[in-house]
C-alpha positions as CSV (number, residue, x, y, z in Angstrom):
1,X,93.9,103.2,87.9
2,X,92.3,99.7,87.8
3,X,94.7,97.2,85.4
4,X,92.0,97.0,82.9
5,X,91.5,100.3,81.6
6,X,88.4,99.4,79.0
7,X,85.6,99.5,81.6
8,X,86.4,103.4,82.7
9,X,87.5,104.4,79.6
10,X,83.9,103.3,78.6
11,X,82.7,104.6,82.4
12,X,84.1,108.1,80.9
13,X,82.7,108.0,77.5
14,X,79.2,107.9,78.3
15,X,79.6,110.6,81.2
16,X,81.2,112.9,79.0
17,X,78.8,116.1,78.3
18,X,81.0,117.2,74.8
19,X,81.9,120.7,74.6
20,X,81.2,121.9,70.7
21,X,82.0,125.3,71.2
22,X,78.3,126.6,71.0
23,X,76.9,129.2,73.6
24,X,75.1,126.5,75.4
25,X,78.4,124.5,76.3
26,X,78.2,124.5,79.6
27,X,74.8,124.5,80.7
28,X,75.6,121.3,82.4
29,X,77.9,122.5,84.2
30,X,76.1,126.0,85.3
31,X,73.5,123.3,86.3
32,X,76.1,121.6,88.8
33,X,77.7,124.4,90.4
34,X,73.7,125.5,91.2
35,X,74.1,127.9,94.5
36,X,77.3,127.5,95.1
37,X,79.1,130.8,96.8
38,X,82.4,129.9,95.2
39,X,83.5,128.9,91.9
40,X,87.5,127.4,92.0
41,X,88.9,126.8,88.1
42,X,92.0,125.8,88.3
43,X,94.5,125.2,85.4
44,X,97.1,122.6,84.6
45,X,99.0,125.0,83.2
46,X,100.2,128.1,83.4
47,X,100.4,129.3,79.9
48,X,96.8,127.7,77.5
49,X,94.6,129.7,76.3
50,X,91.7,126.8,76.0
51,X,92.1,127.0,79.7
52,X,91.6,131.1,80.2
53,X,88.8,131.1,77.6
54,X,86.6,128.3,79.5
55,X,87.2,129.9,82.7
56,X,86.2,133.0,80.8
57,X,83.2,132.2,79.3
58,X,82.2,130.4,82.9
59,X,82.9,133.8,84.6
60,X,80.9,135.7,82.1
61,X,78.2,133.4,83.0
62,X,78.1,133.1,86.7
63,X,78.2,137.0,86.7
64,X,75.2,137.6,84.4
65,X,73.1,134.4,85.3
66,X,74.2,133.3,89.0
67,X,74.8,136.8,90.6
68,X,78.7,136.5,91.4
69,X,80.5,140.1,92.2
70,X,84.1,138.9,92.9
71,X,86.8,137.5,90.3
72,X,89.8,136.8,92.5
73,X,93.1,135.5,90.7
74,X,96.1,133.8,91.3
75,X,98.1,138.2,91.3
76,X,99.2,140.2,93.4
77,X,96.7,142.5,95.6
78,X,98.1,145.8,94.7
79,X,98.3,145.2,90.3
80,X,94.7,143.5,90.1
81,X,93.2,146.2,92.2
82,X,94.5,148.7,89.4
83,X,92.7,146.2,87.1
84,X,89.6,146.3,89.8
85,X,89.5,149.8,89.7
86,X,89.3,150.0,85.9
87,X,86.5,147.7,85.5
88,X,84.1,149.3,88.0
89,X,85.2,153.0,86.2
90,X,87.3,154.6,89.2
91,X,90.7,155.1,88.0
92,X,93.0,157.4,84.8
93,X,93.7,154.4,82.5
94,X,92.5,154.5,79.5
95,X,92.0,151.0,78.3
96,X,92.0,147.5,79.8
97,X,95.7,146.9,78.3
98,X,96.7,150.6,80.4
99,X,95.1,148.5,83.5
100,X,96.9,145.5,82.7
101,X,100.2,147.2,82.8
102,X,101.0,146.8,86.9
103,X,101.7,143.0,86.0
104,X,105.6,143.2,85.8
105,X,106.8,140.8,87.8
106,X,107.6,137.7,86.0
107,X,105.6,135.5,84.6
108,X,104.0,138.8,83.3
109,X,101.9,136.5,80.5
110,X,99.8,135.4,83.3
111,X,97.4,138.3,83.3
112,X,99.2,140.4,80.4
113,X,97.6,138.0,77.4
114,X,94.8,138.4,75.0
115,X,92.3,136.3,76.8
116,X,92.8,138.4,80.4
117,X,91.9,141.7,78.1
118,X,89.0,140.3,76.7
119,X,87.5,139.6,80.2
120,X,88.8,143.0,81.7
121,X,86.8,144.3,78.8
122,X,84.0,142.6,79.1
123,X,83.4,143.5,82.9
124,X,83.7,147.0,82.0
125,X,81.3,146.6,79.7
126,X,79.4,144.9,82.4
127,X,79.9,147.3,85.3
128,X,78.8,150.4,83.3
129,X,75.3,148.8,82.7
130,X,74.7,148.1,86.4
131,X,71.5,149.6,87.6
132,X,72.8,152.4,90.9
133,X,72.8,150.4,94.1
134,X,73.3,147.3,92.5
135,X,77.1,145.7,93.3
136,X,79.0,145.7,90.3
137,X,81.6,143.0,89.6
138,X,85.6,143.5,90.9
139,X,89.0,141.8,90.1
140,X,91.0,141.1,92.9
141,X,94.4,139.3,93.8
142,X,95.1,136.8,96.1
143,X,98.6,136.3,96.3
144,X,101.7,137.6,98.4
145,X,104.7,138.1,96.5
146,X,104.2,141.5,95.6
147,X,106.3,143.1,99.0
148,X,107.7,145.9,97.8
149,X,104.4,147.2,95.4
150,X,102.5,146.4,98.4
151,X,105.1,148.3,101.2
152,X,104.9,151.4,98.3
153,X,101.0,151.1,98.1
154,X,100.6,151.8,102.5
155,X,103.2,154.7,101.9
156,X,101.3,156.3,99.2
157,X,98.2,155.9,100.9
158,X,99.1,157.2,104.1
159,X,100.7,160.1,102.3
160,X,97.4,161.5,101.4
161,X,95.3,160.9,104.7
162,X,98.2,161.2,107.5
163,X,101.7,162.5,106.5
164,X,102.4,161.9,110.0
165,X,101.7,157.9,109.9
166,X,103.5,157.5,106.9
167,X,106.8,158.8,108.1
168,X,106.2,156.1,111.1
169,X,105.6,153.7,107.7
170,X,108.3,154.6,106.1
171,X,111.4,154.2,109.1
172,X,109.5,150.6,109.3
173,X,109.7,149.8,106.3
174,X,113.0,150.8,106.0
175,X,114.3,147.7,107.2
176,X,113.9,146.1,104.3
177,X,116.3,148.7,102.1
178,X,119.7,146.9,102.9
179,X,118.4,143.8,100.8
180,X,118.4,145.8,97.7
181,X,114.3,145.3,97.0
182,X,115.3,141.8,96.5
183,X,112.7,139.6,98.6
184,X,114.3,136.4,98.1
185,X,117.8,138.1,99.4
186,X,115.7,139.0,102.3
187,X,114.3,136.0,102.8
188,X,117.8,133.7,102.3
189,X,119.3,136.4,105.2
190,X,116.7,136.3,107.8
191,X,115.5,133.0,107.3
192,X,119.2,131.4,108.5
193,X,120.0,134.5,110.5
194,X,122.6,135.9,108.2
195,X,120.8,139.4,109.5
196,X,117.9,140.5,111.6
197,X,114.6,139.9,110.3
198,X,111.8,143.0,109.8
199,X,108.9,140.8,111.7
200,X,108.9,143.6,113.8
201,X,108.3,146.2,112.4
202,X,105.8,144.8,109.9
203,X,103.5,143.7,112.6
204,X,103.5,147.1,113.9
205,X,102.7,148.7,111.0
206,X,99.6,146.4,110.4
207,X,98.6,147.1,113.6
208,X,98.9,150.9,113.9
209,X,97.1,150.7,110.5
210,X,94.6,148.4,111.9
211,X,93.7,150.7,115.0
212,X,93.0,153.9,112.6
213,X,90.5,151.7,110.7
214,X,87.5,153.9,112.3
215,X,89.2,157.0,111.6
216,X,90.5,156.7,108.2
217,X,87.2,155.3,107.2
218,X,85.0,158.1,108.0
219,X,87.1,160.1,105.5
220,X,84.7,159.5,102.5
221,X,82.0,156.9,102.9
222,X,82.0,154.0,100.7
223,X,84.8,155.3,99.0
224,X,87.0,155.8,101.7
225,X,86.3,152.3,103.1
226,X,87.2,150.8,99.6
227,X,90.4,152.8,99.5
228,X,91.3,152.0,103.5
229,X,89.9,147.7,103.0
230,X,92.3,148.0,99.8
231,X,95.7,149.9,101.9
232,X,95.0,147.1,105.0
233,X,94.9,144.3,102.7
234,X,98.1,145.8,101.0
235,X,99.7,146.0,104.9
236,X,98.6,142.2,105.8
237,X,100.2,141.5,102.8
238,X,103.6,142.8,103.6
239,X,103.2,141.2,107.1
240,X,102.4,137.5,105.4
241,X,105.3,138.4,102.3
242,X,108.2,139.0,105.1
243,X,106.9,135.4,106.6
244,X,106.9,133.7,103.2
245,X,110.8,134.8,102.1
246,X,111.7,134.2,105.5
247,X,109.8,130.6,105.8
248,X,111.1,130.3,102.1
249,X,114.5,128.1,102.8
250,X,113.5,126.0,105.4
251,X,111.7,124.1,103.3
252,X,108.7,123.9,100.3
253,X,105.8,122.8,102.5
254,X,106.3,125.3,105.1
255,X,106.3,128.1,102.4
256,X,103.4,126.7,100.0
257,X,101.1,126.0,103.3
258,X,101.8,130.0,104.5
259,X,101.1,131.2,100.9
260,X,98.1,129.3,100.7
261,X,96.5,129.9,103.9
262,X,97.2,133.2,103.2
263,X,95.2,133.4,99.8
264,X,92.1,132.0,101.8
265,X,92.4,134.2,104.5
266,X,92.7,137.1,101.5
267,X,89.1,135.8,100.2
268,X,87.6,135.3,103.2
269,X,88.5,139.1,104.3
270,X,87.3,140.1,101.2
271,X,83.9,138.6,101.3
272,X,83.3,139.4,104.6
273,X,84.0,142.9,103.3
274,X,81.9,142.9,100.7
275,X,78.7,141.8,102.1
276,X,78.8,144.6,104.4
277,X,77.1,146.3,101.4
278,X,75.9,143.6,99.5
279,X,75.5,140.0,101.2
280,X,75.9,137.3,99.9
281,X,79.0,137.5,98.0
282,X,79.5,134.8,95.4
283,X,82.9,134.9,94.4
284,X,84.7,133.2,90.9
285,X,88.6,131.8,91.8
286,X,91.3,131.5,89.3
287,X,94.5,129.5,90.3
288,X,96.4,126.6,89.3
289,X,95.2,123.2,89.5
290,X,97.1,122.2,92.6
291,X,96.2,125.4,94.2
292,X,92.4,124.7,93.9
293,X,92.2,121.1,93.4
294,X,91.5,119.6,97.3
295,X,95.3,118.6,98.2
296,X,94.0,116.1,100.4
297,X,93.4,113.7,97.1
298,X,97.0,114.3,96.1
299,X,100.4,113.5,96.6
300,X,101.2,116.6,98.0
301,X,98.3,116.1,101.3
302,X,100.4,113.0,101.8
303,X,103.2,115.3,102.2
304,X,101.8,117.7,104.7
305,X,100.5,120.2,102.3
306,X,97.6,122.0,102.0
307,X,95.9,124.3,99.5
308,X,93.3,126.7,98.7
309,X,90.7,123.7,97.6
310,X,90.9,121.9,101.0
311,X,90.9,124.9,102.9
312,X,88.1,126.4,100.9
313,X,86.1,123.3,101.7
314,X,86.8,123.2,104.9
315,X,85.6,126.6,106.3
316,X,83.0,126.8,103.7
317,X,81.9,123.2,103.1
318,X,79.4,122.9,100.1
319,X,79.3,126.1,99.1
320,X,82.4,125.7,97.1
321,X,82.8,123.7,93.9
322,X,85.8,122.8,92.2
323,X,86.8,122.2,88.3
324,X,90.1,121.0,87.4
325,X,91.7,121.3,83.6
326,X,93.4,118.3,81.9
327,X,95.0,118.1,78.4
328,X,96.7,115.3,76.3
329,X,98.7,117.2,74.2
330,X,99.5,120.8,72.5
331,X,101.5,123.9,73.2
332,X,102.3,126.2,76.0
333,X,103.8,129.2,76.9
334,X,106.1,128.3,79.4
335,X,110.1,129.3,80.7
336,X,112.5,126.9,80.8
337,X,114.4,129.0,83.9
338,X,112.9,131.2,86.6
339,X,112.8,134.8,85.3
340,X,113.5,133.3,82.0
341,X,112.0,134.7,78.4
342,X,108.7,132.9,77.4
343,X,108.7,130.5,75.2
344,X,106.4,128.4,73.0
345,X,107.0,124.5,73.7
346,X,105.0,121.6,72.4
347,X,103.6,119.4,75.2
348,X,104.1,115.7,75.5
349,X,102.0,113.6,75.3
350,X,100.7,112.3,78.4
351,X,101.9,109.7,80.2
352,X,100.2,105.9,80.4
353,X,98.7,105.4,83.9
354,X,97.3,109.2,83.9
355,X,94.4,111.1,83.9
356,X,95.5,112.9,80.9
357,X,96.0,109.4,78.9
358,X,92.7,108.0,80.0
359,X,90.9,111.0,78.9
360,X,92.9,110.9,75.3
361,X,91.4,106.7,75.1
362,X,87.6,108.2,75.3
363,X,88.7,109.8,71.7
364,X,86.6,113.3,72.2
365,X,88.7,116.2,71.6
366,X,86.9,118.3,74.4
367,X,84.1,117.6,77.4
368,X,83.7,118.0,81.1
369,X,82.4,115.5,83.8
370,X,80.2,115.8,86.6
371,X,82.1,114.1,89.5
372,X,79.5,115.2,92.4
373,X,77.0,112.2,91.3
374,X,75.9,110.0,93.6
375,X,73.7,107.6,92.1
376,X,73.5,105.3,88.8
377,X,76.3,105.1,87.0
378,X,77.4,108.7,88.0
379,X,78.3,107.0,91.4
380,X,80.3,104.0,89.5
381,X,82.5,106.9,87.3
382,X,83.0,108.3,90.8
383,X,84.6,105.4,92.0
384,X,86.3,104.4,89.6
385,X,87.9,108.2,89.3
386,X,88.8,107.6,92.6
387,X,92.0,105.2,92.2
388,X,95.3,106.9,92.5
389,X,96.7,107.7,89.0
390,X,99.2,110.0,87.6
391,X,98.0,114.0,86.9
392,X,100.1,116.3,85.1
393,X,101.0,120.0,86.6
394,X,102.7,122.5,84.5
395,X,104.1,126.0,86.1
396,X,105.6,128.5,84.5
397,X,108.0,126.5,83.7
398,X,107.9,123.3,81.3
399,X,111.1,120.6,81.1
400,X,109.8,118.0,79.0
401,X,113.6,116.1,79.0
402,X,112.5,115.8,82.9
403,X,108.4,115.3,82.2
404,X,107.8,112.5,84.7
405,X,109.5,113.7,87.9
406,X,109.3,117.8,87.5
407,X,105.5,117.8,86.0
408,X,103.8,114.4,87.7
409,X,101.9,113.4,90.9
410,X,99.5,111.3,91.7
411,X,96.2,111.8,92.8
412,X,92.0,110.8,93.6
413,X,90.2,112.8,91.2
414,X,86.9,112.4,92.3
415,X,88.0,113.8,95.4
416,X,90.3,116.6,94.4
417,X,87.9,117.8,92.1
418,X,83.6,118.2,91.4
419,X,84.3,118.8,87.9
420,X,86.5,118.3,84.7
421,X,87.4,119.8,81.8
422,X,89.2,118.2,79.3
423,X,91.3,119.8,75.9
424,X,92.4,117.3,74.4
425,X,94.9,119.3,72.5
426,X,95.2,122.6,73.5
427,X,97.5,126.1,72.4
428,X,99.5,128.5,74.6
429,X,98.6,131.3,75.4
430,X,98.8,134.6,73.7
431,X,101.1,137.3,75.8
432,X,100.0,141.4,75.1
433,X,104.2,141.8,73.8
434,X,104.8,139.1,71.4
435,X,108.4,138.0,72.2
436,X,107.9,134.5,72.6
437,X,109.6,132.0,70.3
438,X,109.6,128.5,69.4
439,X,111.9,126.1,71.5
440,X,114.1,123.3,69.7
441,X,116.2,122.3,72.5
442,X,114.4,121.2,75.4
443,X,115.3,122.8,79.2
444,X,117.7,121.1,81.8
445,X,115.6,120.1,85.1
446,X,114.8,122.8,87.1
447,X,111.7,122.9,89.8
448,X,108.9,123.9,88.1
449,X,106.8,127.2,90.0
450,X,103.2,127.0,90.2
């Protein structure tokens, strides 16, 4: 950030497009992303409910206004496609918090909170007032951590269409029972050769599966190609999960670059799926900031990481727009151990030198920016968002005793990001089972998941 911090703070101010919490918030913004094919909002947290309510209300709107069929989250394949199934009417639940229920792996508040339900309601809602033949709007996951649901998801499948490949499945498989359904046991043994890895027998399995494609597919129609698209992408993900645990201890950027490859890879399969029956495919993402901000403007680039923004860009150039989420100050639901209980914590303050900070100066409690201009003074905020300042990332996790070195990098943000949304102080998050409590002592350093 330039020493004197007047000039953008003033740059800012009058860029700022206020957000008043009317219906009409963010026509600005719907304005901006214009034909975009994908939508990334990201999240500097993983635990405020400001931030799943804007990303809400922009999903509600780039399904009724812009045409966009696919919501794909920062979950695992096989519990948002229970969700998937419940909003486009195909499955026994009940009710949206019945759906919701395959979220069990910690941090379950991520998609099991009050603000998730409301927008699995609402595209219910939506779905059932589709016209016949039009696409209807699904939920999707992109992530890989889910081996085991995944491994149980082929079995089941093949179960029903060929008892014969599924006891093939299951002696594959197998190979992961001395581990105790503990992944990261799995990966800590195979990844420093403590015991054979499963490599083998997951590739197989994917590609036996892969060669019945045809076969399996002409079981139902549409249907059955749903189910068999859905049972693949559960096998890829086994194949890419045994990779991850494996990669896992040899070090972060090697695991973070496989996990995030493999979440673009997931969305470009499932686009190219979908517009088999109705091209194009606009798609809405929701991840963490330093998923979907471009990693190329960070710290972490500088590294040798890469993420889902920068690989979005790259293979689909501008047809993807990116909004990042900043606050000052607030609470969030956050752990202060892996696996730990969820717990409400008050946010520090932002830091001088950051993002966070400079946006606090302007004195608006909320607005978003427009960082795609490129003339007038939309070209000078630009610039001038484009020195290397602090940005704040909060996981699941929160250690505000270690707030600078666990929760700060630096970054561009006119190039990580084509548009900002700033809460100035913002609330946590409201998880489905209330067990959350307040937090007097603050948490020992730990790293901090995203």
């Amino acid at each position: 950030m330039p020493t004197s911090r007047e000039p953008v703070i003033a740059l800012v101010g009058d860029a700022a497009r206020p957000l008043r919490g009317v219906a009409r918030d963010y026509d600005g913004l719907i304005d901006a992303i214009g034909e975009s094919r994908f939508v990334l909002l990201g999240e500097a947290t993983h635990g405020t409910h400001d931030f799943y309510q804007a990303r809400a209300q922009l999903t509600r709107r780039l399904i009724a206004e812009k045409g966009f069929t696919a919501v794909i989250v920062e979950a695992d394949w096989p519990d948002a496609y229970r969700v998937n199934r419940y909003v486009r009417g195909t499955d026994d639940d009940r009710s949206a918090e019945e759906a919701l229920r395959g979220f069990k792996r910690f941090p379950q508040w991520m998609w099991r909170n009050q603000d998730v339900l409301e927008l699995v309601n609402w595209l219910r809602e939506h779905n059932a007032g589709v016209p016949r033949g039009r696409p209807k709007a699904g939920f999707y996951g992109m992530d890989l951590y889910s081996l085991y649901a995944s491994m149980d998801a082929v079995l089941s499948y093949l179960d029903r269409v060929d008892p014969e490949a599924a006891s093939r499945a299951r002696r594959r498989y197998g190979c992961f029972e001395r581990f105790s359904e503990d992944p990261q046991v799995y990966g800590y043994a195979a990844g420093f050769e403590l015991s054979g890895s499963c490599e083998r027998e997951v590739v197989e399995q994917l590609t036996e599966l892969m060669k019945k494609q045809a076969e399996y597919a002409r079981l139902d129609g549409r249907v059955a190609e749903d189910e068999y698209f859905q049972v693949e992408q559960n096998a890829r993900l086994v194949q890419s999960a045994e990779e991850y645990y494996r990669t896992m201890f040899r070090g972060p950027v090697s695991s973070w670059n496989l996990r995030d490859r493999y979440m673009v890879d997931t969305v470009e399969a499932l686009v190219a799926h979908l517009d088999r029956f109705h091209p194009p495919t606009k798609a809405v993402l929701w991840a963490h900031n330093s998923h979907l901000g471009d990693a190329r403007a960070t710290q972490m680039g500088e590294g040798g990481e890469w993420n889902v923004g920068q690989l979005m860009r790259e293979r689909f150039g501008d047809d993807v727009f990116l909004v990042g989420f900043s606050t000052h100050a607030g609470t969030v639901l956050a752990a202060s151990e892996w696996g730990g209980p969820a717990e409400i914590k008050r946010i520090r303050p932002s830091l001088p030198n950051s993002y966070e900070r400079l946006f606090h100066d302007v004195g608006q409690p909320r607005f978003w920016l427009n960082l795609r201009p490129r003339a007038g003074a939309g070209r000078e905020l630009v610039g001038a968002l484009r020195e290397r300042s602090l940005e704040r990332a909060i996981g699941v996790l929160y250690l505000p005793e270690t707030e600078r070195t666990s929760h700060y990098f630096e970054a561009k943000l006119s190039e990580q990001f084509d548009a900002v949304i700033h809460v100035d102080e913002s609330t946590a998050v409201r998880p489905l089972e209330w067990t959350a409590e307040w937090r007097e002592k603050e948490a020992e350093a730990f790293p901090t998941g995203m």
